[in-house]
C-alpha positions in Angstrom: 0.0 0.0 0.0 1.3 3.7 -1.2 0.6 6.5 0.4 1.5 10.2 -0.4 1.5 13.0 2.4 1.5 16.4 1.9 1.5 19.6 3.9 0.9 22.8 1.9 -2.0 25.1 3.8 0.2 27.4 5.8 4.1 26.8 4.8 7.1 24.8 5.2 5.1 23.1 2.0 6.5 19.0 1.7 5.5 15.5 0.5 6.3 12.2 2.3 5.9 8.5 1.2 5.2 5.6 3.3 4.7 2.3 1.5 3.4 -0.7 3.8 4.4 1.4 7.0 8.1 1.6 6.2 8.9 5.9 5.1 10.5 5.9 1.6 11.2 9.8 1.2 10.7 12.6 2.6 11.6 16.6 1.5 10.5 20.2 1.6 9.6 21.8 -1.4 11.4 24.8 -0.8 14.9 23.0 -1.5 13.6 22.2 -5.1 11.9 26.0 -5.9 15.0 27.8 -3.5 12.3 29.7 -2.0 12.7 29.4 1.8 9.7 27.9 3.3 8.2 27.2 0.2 6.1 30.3 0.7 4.1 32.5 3.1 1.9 31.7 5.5 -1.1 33.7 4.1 -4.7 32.5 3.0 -4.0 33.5 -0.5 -1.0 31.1 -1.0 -2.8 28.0 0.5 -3.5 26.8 -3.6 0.0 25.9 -4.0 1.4 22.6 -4.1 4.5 21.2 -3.0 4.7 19.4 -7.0 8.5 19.1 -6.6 8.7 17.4 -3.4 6.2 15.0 -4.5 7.9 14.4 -7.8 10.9 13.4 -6.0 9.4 11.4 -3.7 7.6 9.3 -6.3 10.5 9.0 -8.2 12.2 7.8 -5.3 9.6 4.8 -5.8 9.5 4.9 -9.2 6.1 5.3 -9.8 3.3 8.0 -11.1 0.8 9.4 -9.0 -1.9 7.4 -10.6 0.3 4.1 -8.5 -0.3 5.8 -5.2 -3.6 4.1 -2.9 -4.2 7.2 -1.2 -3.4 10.5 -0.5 -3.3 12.3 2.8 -3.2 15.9 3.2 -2.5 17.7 6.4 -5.3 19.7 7.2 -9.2 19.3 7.2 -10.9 22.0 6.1 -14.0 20.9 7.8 -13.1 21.6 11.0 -11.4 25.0 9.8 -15.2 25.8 8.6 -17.0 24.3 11.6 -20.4 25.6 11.9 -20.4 28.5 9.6 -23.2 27.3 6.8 -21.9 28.4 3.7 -23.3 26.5 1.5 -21.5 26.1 -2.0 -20.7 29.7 -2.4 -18.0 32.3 -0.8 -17.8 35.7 -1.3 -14.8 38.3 -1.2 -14.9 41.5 -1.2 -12.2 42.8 -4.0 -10.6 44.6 -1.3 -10.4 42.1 1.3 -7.7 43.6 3.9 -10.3 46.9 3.4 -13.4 45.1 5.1 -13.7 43.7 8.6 -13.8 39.9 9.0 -17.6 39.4 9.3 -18.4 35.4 10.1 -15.4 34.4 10.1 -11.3 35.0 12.1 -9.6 36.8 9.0 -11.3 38.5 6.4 -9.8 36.0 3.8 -10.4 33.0 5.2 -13.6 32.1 2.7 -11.0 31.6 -0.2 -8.2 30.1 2.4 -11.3 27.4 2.8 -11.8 26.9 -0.9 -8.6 26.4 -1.7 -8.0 23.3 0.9 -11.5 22.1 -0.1 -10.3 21.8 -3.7 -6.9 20.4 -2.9 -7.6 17.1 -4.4 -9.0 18.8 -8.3 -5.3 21.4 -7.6 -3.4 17.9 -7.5 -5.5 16.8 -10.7 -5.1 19.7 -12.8 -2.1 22.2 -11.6 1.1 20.3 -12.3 4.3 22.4 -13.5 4.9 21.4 -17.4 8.0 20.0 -16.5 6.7 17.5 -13.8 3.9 17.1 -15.7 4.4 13.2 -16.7 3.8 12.1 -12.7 0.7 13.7 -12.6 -1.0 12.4 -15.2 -3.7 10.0 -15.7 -5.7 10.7 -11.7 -8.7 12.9 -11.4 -9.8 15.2 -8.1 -11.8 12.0 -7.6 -9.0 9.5 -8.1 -8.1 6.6 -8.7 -6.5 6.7 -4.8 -8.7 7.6 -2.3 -8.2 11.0 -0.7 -7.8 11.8 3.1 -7.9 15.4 5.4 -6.2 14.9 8.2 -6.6 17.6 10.7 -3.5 19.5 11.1 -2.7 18.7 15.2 -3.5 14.8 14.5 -0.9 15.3 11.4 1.4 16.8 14.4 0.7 14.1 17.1 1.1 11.0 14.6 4.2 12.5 13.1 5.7 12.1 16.7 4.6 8.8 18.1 4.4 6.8 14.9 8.1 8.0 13.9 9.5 7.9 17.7 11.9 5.0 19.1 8.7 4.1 22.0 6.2 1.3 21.5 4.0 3.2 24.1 4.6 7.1 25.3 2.6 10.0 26.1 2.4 12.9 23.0 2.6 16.9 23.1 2.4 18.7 20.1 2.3 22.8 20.3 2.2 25.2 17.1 1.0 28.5 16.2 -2.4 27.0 15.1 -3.6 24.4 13.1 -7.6 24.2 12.3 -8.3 25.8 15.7 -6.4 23.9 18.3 -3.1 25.2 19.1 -2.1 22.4 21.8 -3.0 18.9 21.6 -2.0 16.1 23.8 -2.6 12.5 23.2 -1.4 8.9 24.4 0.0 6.4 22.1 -0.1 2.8 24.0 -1.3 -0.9 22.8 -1.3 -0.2 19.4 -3.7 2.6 19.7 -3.8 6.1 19.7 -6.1 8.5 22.4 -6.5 12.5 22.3 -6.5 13.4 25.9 -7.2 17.0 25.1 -6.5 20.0 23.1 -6.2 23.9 23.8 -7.6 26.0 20.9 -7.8 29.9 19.8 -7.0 32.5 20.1 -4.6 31.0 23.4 -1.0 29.9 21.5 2.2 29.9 23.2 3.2 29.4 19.3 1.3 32.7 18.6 2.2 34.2 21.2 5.9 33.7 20.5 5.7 34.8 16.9 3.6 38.4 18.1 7.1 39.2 20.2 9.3 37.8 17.3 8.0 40.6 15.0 8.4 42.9 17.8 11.7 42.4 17.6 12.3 42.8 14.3 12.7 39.5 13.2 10.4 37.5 10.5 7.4 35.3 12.5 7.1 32.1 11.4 10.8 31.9 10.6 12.8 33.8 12.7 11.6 32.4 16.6 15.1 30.3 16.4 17.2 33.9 16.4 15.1 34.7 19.6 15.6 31.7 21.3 19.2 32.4 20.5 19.3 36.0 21.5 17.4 34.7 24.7 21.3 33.6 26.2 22.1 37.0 25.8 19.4 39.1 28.0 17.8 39.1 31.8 14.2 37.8 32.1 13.4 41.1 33.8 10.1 41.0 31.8 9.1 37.7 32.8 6.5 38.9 35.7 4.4 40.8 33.3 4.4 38.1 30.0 3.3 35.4 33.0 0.5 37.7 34.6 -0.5 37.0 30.7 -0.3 33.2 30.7 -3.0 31.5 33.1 -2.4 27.6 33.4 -5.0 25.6 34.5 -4.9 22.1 36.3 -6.5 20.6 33.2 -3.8 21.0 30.3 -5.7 24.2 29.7 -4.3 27.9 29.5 -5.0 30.9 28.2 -3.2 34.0 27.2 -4.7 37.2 27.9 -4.7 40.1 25.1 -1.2 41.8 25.3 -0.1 45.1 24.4 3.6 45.0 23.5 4.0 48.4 22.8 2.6 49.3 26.4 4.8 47.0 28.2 8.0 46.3 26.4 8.5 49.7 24.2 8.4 49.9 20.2 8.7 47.6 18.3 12.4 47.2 16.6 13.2 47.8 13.1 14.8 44.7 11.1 18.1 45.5 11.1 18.3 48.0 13.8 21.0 47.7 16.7 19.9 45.0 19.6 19.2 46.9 22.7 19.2 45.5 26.1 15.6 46.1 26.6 15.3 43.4 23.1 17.4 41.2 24.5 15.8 41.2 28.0 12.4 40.6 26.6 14.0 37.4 24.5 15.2 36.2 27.6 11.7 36.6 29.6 9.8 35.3 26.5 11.7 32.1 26.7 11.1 31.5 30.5 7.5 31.5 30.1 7.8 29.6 27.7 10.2 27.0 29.4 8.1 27.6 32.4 4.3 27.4 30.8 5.4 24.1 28.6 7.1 22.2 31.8 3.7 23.1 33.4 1.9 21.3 30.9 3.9 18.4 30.3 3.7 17.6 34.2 -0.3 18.0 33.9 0.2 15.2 30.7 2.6 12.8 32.1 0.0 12.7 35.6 -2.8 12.1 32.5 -1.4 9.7 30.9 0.9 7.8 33.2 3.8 7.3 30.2 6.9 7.7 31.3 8.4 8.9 27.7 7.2 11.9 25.6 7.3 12.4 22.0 6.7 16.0 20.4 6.1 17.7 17.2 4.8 21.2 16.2 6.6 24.2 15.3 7.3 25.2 18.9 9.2 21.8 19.5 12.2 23.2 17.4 13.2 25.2 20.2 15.9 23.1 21.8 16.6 25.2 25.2 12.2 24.5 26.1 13.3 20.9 25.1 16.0 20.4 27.4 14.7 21.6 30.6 11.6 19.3 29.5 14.9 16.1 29.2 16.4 17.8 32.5 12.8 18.1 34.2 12.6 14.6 35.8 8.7 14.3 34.2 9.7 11.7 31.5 12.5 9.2 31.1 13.4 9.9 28.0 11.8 12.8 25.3 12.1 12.3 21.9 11.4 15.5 19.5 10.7 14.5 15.5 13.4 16.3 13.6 10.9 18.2 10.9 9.1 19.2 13.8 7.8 22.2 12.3 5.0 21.9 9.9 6.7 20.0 7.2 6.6 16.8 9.5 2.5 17.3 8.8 3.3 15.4 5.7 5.0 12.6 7.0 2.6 12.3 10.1 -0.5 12.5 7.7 0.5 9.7 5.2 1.9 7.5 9.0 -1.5 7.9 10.1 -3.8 7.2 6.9 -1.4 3.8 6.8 -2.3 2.3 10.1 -5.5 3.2 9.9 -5.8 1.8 6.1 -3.3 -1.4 6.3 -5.7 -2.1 9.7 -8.4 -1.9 7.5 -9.6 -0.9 4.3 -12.3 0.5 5.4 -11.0 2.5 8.3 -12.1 6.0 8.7 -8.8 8.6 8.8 -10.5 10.4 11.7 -10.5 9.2 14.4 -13.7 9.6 17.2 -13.1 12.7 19.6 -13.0 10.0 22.5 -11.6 6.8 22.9 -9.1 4.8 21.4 -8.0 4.9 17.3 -6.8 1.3 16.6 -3.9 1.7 14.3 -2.2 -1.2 12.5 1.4 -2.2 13.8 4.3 -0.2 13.2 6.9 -1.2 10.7 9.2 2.1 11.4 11.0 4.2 13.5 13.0 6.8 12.8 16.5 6.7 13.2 17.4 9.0 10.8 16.0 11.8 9.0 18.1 11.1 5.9 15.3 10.7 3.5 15.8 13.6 0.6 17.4 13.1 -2.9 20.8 11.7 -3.0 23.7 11.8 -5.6 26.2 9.2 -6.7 29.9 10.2 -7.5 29.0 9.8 -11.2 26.4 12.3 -11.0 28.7 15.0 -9.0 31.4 13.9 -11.6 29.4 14.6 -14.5 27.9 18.1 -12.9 31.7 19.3 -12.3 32.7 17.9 -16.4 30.0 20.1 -17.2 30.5 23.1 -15.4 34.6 22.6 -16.5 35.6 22.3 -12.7 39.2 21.4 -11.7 38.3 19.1 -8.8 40.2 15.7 -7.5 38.9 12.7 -6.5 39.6 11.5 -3.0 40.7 8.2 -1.9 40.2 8.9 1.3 38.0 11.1 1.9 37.7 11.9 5.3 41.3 11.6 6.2 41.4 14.1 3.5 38.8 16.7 4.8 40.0 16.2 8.3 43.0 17.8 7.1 41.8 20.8 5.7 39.5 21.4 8.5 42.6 21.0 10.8 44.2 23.6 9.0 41.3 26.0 9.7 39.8 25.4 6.4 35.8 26.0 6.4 34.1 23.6 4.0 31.0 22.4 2.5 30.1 18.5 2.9 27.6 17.2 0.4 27.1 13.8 1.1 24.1 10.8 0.5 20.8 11.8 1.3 19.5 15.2 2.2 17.9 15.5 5.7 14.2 16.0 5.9 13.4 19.0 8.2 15.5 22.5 9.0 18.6 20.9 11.1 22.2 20.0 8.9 22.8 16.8 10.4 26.1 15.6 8.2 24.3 15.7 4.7 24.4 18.8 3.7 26.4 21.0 6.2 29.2 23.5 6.7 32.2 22.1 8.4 34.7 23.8 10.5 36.7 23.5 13.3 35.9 24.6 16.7 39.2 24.6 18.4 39.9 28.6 17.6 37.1 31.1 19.0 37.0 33.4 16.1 35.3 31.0 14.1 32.2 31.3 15.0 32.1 35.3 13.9 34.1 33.7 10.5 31.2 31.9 10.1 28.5 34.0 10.9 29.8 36.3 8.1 30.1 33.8 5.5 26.4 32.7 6.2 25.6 36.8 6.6 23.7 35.8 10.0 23.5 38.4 13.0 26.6 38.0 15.2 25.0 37.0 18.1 23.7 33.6 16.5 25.8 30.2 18.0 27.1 27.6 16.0 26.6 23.8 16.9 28.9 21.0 17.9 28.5 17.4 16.9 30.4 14.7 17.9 30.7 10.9 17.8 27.8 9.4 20.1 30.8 7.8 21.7 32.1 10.8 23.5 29.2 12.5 24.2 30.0 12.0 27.9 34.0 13.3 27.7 32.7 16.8 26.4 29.0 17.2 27.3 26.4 16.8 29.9 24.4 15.5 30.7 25.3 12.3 28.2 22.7 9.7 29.9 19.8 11.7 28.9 17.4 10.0 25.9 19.8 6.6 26.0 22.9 8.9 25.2 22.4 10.4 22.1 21.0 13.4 20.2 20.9 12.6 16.3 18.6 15.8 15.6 20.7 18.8 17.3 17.1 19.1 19.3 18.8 19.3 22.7 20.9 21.5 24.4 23.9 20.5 26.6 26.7 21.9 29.0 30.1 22.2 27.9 32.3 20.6 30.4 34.2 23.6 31.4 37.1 21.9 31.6 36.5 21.6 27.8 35.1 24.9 26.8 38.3 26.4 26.7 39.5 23.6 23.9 35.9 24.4 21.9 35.4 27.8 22.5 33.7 28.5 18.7 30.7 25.7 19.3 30.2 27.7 22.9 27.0 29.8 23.3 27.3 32.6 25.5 26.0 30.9 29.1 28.2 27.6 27.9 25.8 25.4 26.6 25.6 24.2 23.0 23.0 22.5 20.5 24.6 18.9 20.4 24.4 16.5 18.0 26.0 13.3 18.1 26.9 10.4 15.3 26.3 6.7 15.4 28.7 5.1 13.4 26.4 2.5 12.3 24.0 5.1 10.5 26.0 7.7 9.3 29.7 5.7 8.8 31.2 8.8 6.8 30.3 11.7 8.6 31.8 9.4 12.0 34.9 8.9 10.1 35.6 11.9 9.1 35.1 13.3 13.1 37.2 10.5 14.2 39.9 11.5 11.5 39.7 14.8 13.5 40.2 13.9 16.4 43.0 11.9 15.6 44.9 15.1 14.4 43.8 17.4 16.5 42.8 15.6 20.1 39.5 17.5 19.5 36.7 14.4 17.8 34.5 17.4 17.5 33.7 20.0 14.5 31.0 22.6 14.1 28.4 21.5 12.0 26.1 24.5 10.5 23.5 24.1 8.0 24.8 24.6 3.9 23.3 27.5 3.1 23.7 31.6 3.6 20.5 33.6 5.0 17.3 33.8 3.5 18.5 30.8 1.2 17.1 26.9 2.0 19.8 24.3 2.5 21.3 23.1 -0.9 19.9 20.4 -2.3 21.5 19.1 -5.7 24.9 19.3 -6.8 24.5 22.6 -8.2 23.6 24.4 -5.9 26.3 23.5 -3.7 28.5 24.8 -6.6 26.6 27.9 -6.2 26.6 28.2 -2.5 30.2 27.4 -2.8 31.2 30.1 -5.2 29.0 32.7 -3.8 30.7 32.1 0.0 34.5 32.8 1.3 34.0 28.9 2.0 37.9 27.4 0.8 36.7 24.0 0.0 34.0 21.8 -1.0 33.8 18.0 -0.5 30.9 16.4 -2.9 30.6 12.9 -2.5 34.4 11.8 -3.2 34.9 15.2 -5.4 37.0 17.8 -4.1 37.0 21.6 -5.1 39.3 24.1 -3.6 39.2 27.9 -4.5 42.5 27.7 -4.9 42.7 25.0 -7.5 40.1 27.7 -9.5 42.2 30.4 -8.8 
């Protein structure tokens, strides 16, 4: 059984396909198109299609779309429409943003609606020429059967159908999906349970992108630079954002109106100098947030009596909430899925329309509002989230011939690269398959060494990012305990960079670059037996250096998505001060071109 998933209502549009349980691929659209996020998160943009990522990801099985069983889509539009009879018109004023709202939350929300509602005849009809030849052949109608799958459910299965748990306890938090904001569910026995949900206008997610813009950074893209900038300030605002936040006994809360402007001064201008005031309001912003979240998860784990937690949704990306959650004591172990934001709606979508469907064929995809969801057993977990296109050395070989490249081909290629990077060499590592979701995890990343401390600012200016953003260490799973703590957490590893750690500080001084301000850093470590290149090549390190750790940054410069295909690495490459680039078994030095 074939199932496509797709998430392309809000942003972060992406496609995922599961075949008999078991994920086949898996990537954002926005690293085909090189549009970061794919688009906007407005109501007019909801019509477009990630038709790249699902090309790829049906190539990947080698099939057309008319071979797929069913599709699953990652928001239902009826429960976005509720109880507002509309019948089988909408109307618009011309100038929407000129009129109030009227029945509904946003004045163009009627033609947000249409456009999910006709989702299945967009897939049928509105295929690029180019990727036209996959899409032919269906109708709106078929032949797969096609499934809404409310956006939080999307979230929840995303988590405990791709986590390493047969049973656990599941938190999923987000700006807002059809109207629920928080949901909380149980996963146990082969079945799935909601245990509750916490709908608008009250979202911590919402609430964090309101104070994102008011810093002058982009909502619903930029809430990683606050967390960041949070290391930097005093929570001397805390007091007033928590007189805001009310939580109840129940998994409840809600968020009383706030008026930024009143309480916290103007808003900043993008690109304007970072004043304390900014950097004291990041700082309370995250501890209410740390705070509110560790409130609720206690309220869950008494709920539900798991003793692991599994979490998806946009506001599960921030790694500093997501340690004090490890560090808490509530769980044993907490596992975050890596696409976290609202690509993994795609892959949770297309998990959850395959239990139900290989459990029966004639299984609803929505499940009752109480009670338990039978779901057929699993046949994957996710152990990686390698799942993107890949490219052989004949394929890099034959981009570089083309292009009229000088490049070498390694024999050894991390003994090689280890070199370089020893020498202080930044360089870009293109290698297998592309990760699915916004961490570089050793696929397509930006090497360099951490041993000097004025790498970090080197870096920062070849990615043009704001100097107060930290860089990230990874290291072999192996030594996670001789440079970080704490290394028991989650059985001893963090594959995702989803956690943060303290630096040892009798090892901070050898690291200084991968050290954030309060000595922490967003750790990822490297199991030899699932990615046997990128741990050779730290080992290789190490063995030069005494150091088995590097800085590993995402391949990409700001407002760009991670590369993708060989070209645009070379573009990436030859755009940046980067000195070398490593493709495969292909290597490239400027100086070689020079």
């Amino acid at each position: 059984m074939i199932t496509l998933g797709i998430n392309a209502a809000f942003h972060d549009s992406a496609a995922a396909l599961v075949v008999d349980g078991k994920v086949l691929a898996a990537a954002e659209e926005e690293r085909f198109t090189r549009i970061k996020h794919a688009k906007r998160p407005l109501p007019f943009t909801a019509w477009e299609l990630p038709f790249h990522a699902m090309d790829f990801c049906l190539a990947q099985a080698g099939i057309t779309l008319a071979e797929v069983d069913h599709v699953a889509y990652s928001y239902d539009p009826a429960q976005f429409i509720r109880d507002r009879h509309i019948g089988e018109l909408i109307t618009l004023p011309l100038s929407p943003s000129a009129h109030p709202p009227g029945g509904w939350d946003n004045v163009w929300d009627p033609l947000f609606a249409s456009y999910i509602v006709n989702a299945p005849r967009q897939l049928a009809s509105a295929a690029p020429h180019h990727l036209e030849a996959r899409f032919r052949s269906v109708r709106h109608d078929g032949p797969y059967r096609f499934h809404f799958v409310s956006h939080h459910l999307s979230h929840q299965a995303s988590a405990f159908l791709a986590a390493p748990f047969d049973r656990c306890a599941v938190m999923t938090l987000d700006g807002r999906g059809e109207d629920a904001t928080t949901t909380y569910g149980v996963y146990r026995e082969g079945g799935y349970t909601p245990l509750g949900e916490v709908c608008m206008p009250h979202s911590l997610g919402l609430l964090y992108e309101r104070i994102t813009t008011h810093l002058g950074f982009l909502h619903s893209s930029d809430e990683y630079k606050v967390m960041a900038l949070a290391a930097l300030g005093q929570p001397r605002f805390a007091d007033v954002l928590q007189a805001h936040v009310h939580v109840g006994d129940d998994g409840q809360y809600t968020i009383e109106p706030l008026d930024l402007v009143t309480h916290f001064g103007p808003p900043r201008e993008r690109g304007a100098a970072l004043e304390s005031r900014h950097l004291d309001l990041a700082a309370s912003l995250q501890q209410v947030l740390e705070e509110t979240v560790r409130q609720l998860a206690a309220w869950l784990q008494r709920k539900s009596g798991e003793s692991n937690l599994a979490m998806a949704g946009g506001v599960a990306l921030n790694c500093v909430m997501n340690a004090r959650l490890r560090d808490s004591g509530l769980f044993d172990a907490v596992w975050v899925q890596p696409a976290a934001g609202d690509a993994g709606t795609a892959l949770g979508a297309a998990l959850w329309v395959d239990a139900r469907q290989r459990l029966s064929s004639e299984a609803d995809a929505t499940p009752a509002p109480t009670g338990v969801t039978p779901l057929a057993p699993r046949a994957w977990r996710m152990q990686d989230a390698l799942l993107g296109p890949e490219f052989d050395d004949e394929a890099i070989g034959a981009v570089l011939k083309w292009a009229k490249l000088p490049a070498r081909k390694l024999d050894n290629v991390e003994e090689a690269t280890a070199g370089l990077l020893a020498q202080g060499k930044v360089i870009g590592w293109f290698q297998g398959r592309m990760e699915f979701g916004p961490r570089a995890l050793g696929a397509r990343s930006i090497l360099a060494s951490p041993i000097d401390a004025a790498m970090q600012t080197r870096l920062n200016e070849l990615k043009d990012r704001e100097d107060f953003r930290p860089v990230a260490p990874v290291v072999p799973q192996e030594h996670l305990a001789d440079w970080f703590s704490p290394a028991e957490a989650n059985q001893g590893e963090s594959p995702f960079m989803l956690f943060i750690y303290d630096v040892h500080p009798e090892q901070a001084s050898r690291i200084p670059a991968a050290c954030h301000t309060d000595r922490t850093a967003r750790v990822q470590t490297v199991d030899a037996s699932r990615q046997p290149r990128f741990h050779r090549l730290l080992t290789a390190f190490g063995a030069l250096t005494g150091v088995p750790v590097l800085i590993n940054t995402s391949f990409n410069v700001r407002g760009e998505p991670v590369v993708c295909s060989p070209q645009d690495a070379l573009h990436a490459f030859f755009s940046t001060p980067l000195d070398a680039l490593v493709m495969g078994s292909w290597l490239i030095e400027k100086g070689e071109r020079a």
